[in-house]
N, C-alpha and C positions, 0 to 999 in steps of 0.2 A: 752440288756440294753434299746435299746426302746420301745420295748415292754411292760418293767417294768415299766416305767416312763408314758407311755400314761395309762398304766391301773391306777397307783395309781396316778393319776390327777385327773381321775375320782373319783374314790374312797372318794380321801380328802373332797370332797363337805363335806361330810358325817360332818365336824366340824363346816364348812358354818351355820350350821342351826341355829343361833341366826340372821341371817340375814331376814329370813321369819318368825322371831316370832312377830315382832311388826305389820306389815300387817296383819297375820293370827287372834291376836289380835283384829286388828282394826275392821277389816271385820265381825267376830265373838263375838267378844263382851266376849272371854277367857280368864282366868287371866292366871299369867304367870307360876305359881303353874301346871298347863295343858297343857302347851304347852312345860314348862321344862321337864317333863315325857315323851314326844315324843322321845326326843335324850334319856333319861335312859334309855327306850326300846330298841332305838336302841343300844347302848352299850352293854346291856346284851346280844343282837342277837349277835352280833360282837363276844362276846367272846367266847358265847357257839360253834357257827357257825366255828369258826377260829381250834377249837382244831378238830371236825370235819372233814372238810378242808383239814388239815394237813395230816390225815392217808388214806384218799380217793386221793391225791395227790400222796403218797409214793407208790398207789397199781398202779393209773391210770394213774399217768404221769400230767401235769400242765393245758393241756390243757381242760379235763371235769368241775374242781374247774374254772377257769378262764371265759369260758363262762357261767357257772351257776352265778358265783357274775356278771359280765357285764349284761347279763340278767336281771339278778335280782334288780340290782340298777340303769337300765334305765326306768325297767318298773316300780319301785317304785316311779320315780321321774315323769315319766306320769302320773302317776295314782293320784299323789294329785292335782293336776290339778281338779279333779273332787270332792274336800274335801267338806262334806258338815256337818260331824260333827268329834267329837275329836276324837270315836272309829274307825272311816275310815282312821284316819291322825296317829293312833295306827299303825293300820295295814300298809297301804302300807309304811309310812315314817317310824314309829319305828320296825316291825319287817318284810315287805319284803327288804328295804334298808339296815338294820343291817345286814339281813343275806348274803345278796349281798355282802358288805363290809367283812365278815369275810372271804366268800369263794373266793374274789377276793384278799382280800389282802395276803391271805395263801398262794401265788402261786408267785408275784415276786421277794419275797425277798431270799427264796431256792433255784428257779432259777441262779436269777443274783450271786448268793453266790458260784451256783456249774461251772460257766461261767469263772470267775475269783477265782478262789480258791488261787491265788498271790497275789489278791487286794481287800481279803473278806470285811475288813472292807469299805472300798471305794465304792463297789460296793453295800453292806447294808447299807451305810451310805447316797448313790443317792437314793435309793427306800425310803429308809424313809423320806427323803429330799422332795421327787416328792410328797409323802403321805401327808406331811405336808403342800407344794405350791397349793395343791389342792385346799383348802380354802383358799389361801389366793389371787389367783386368779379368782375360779368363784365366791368367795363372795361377793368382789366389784362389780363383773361386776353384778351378781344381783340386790345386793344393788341401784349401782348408776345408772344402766344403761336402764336394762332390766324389772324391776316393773315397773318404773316411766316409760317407755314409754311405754311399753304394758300389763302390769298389773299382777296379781299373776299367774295365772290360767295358763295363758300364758307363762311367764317364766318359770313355772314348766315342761310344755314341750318340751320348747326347749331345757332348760338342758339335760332332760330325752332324747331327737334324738341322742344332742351332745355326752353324754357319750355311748350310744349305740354305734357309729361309734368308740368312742375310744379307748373303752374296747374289741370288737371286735379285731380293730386290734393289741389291745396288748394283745389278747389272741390266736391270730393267730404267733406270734413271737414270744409271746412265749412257746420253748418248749427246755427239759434239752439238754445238750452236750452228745455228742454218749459214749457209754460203753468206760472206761479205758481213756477219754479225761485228758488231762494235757495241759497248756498251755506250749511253747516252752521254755524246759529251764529254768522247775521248776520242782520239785516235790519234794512229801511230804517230805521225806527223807529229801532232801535240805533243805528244808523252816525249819525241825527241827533242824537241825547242825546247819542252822545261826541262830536260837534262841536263842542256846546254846550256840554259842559263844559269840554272843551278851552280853548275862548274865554273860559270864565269862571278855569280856573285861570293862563291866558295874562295875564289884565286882573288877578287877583290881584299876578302876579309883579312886574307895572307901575306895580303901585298902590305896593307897598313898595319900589320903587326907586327911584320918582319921590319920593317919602318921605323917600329914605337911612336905612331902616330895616333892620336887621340880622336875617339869617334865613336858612336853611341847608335845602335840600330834603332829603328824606330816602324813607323807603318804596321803592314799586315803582320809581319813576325812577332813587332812588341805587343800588338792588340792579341795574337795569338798567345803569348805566353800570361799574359795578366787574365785572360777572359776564358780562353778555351775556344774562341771563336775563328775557327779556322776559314778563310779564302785565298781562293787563289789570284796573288797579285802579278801583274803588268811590270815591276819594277820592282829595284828594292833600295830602299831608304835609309842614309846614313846621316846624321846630326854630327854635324862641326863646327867649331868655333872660327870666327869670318878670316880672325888672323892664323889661322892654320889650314884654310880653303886650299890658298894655293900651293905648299906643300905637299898635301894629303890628291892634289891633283895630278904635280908633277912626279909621283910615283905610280900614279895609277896611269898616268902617259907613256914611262918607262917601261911600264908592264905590256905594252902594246895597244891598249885600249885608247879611244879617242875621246877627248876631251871638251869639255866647251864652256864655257860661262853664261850660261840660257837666259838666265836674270839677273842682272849685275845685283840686284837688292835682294837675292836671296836664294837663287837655288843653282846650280850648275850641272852637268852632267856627265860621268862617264859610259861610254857606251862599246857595247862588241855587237855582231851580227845575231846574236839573239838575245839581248837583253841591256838592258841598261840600268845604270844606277845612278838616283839622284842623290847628290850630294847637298846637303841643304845646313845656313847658316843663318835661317830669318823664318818668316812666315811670307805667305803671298803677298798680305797687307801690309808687312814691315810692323808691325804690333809686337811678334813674338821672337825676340832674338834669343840665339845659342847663346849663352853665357856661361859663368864657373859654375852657376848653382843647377843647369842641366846634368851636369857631372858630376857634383858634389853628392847628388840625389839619386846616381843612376843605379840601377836594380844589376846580380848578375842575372844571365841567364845563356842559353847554349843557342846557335842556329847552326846548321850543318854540321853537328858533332862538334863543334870549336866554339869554347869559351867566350862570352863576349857583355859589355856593357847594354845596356839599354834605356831607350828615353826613361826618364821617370812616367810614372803616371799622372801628376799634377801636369807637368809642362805638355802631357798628350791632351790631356783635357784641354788646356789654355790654348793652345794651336790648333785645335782641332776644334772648339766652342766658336772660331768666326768662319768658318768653312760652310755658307748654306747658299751655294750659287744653285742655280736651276737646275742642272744637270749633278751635282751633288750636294749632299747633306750630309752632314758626320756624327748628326745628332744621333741615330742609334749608335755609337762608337762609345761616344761620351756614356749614355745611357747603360752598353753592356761594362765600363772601364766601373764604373762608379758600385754597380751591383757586384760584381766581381770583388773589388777592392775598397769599399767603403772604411772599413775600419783599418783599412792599412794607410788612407790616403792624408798627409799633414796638411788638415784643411786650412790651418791658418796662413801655410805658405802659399795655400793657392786662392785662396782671399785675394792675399796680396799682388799676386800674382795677374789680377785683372785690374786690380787699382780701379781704375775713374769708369771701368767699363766693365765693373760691378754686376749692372743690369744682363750685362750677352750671360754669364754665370748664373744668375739668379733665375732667366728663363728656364736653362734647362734644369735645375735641381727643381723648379716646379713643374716641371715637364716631367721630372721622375718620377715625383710621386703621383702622377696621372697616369702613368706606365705600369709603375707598378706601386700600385694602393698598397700592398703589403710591407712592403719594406720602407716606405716613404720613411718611418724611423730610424733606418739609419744614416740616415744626413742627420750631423749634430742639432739639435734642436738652438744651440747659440748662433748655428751656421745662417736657418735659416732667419731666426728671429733678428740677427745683426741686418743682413740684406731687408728684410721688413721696413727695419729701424730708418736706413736708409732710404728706404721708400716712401718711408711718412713724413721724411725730412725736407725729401725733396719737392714732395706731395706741397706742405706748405709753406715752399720759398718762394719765388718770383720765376718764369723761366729762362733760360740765358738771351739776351738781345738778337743775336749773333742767328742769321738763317744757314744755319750749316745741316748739310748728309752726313752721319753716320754709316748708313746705310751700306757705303763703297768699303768697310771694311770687314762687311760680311760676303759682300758679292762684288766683284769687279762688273758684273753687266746691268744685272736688275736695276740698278741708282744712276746709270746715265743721264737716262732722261733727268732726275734732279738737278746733278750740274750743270750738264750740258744745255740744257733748255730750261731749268726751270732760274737757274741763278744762284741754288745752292751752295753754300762752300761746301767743297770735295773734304772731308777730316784727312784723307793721305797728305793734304797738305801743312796738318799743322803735325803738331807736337805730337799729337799722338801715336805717328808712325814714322819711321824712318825712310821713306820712300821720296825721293826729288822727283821734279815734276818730268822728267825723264824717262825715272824708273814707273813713271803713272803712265805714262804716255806709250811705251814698248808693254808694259803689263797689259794694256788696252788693247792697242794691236795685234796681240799674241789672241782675242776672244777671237775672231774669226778664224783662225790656222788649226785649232784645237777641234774647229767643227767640221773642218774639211774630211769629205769622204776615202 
């Protein structure tokens, strides 16, 4: 990378040159008709020189191409130094510098492209960046600095040192990455599935617009947009209300994609060949259902360039505060949602929003400020003092008669053993969640398929 950027700094002067045409003018007594043909030669060099370049590159590796243009366009910029008519200023400015320029600039942008094959565009997009700042750095300093105090002749060679030392060392760094190189935790394979799913969650979002069907993004994209907290996800997650499920299904059927109803109490699935999207109208436990006030609350924000709704942040908290199975935890989620958003988040909606199950909320806001001591004030000090209040109340009541697990509505496995053996009431069975003994019973069966290799 630095390598690229020190060579095509040098290089960019090559745009500079309206900067020495009014001096070389003055001095000479050339109109501008003659002095403009200086940079068209170099151009033409440029282009012939670069396809060149290119195949002598592919045989020899970057570094032969790299000091031929360094070379080439220090000692160009030396050499007018000694201009004494337009055919000399031909030569070394319009066709040793041009060719300089084709053969150096052949040589970063392949590089830096084969360096970062994750971050092609980023990494062509700094070489041409650095190709471009070239001019627009040693052109002032020409312009205002270096004529006017030392005069043409003079300036031309000290550019010409400066880009010697430059191009040099950025033709010394660089050189390609070793046979079979990948960066950590990509490869092509990879980079083309998520293409593909990309396209395919893209053509989802299109399908239900073009629809005017109602549906709220949610997971890794809305934790990305509230937090900053980017990963890369398995799937992609859309919030729907239960009486629009099947609608918003049978267009995404239409569209070609395969469809299913995976949990009748709460999540369904569209799916293509690399990727798939769940479609979700509930929580795993049936606690957290889609309703009007997920959408009354929904934030905008963008995914793949297009417009789009998204979960609120209270209802990612509330669906996201009983998720602590063995194999996952969403407790940092919560934790980064809250830091990010504390003072944007309307905590008395999301109070409410846990109702009887009060305490699953009150662990993690004490959990935050164990996380982080610093900010622990900004959870409303009523927020926490209310949850206290209700802790002291319950502290000295009597406890409920009733041997019931809570527990199955943080984790589907960990709490087995409580009903199953120990005689526990299952809470999926009562009030508190929307789940029939059906949907307990397939949600169960479904923990060994999800471990399978």
């Amino acid at each position: 990378m630095v390598g690229g950027l020190s060579m095509n700094l040098a290089l960019g002067t090559l745009y500079g040159w309206s900067v020495f045409v009014a001096p070389l003018e003055a001095k000479f007594g050339w109109k501008r008709a003659d002095t403009s043909m200086v940079f068209t030669i170099a151009a033409i060099m440029l282009a012939l020189s670069f396809m060149v370049a290119g195949k002598i590159q592919d045989k020899y590796g970057p570094l032969p191409c790299a000091l031929a243009g360094g070379i080439l366009v220090s000692v160009g910029f030396y050499l007018c130094a000694y201009t004494s008519s337009l055919t000399y200023l031909y030569v070394c400015f319009g066709v040793v510098v041009g060719l300089g320029n084709g053969f150096g600039y052949a040589t970063p942008i392949p590089v830096m492209a084969k360096w970062f094959p994750d971050k092609r565009g980023l990494a062509v997009g700094l070489a041409v960046g650095g190709y471009g700042a070239g001019s627009a750095i040693f052109g002032p300093l020409a312009q205002l600095k270096l004529i006017p105090a030392y005069g043409l002749p003079i300036t031309f060679r000290i550019l010409g040192t400066i880009f010697l030392v430059m191009t040099m060392v950025g033709a010394v760094l660089l050189r390609n990455p070793p046979a079979g190189y990948q960066p950590k935790g990509w490869s092509p394979a990879a980079a083309k599935v998520a293409a593909a799913a990309r396209e395919f969650y893209l053509r989802t979002i299109q399908a239900l617009n073009q629809a005017d069907l109602a549906y709220l993004v949610g997971g890794g994209y809305a934790l990305g947009h509230y937090t900053g907290v980017k990963r890369d996800t398995k799937d992609f997650d859309i919030f729907v209300r239960r009486e629009e499920y099947d609608a918003i299904m049978e267009v995404l059927s239409q569209y070609g994609f395969h469809t299913e109803l995976t949990f009748p109490h709460w999540l369904g699935k569209a799916t293509c060949e690399h990727g798939y999207v769940d479609v979700i109208f509930n929580s795993g436990n049936g606690v957290a259902p889609v309703d009007d006030g997920w959408f009354k609350h929904a934030s905008d924000g963008e995914v793949f360039g297009v417009p789009v709704k998204l979960s609120p942040v209270e209802e990612m908290i509330w669906s996201k505060a009983f998720i602590m199975e063995r194999e996952r935890y969403d407790g940092a989620d919560i934790m980064h949602l809250v830091l990010a958003c504390a003072e944007q988040i309307d905590w008395p909606r999301l109070v409410t929003r846990f109702g009887a199950h009060w305490r699953v909320l009150f662990s993690h806001l004490c959990l935050f400020g164990f996380i982080y001591p610093s900010e622990r004030n900004r959870i409303p000090e009523w927020v926490m003092a209310g949850l206290m209040g209700r802790l002291d109340r319950e502290m000295r009541s009597p406890p409920p008669q009733e041997k019931k697990c809570q527990g199955t509505l943080l984790s589907r496995e960990q709490y087995l053993t409580d009903v199953q053996r120990w005689g526990l009431a299952d809470a999926r069975h009562t009030a508190a969640s929307t789940m029939s003994p059906d949907d307990v019973a397939l949600w169960t069966r479904a923990i060994d398929a999800t471990k399978k290799p």
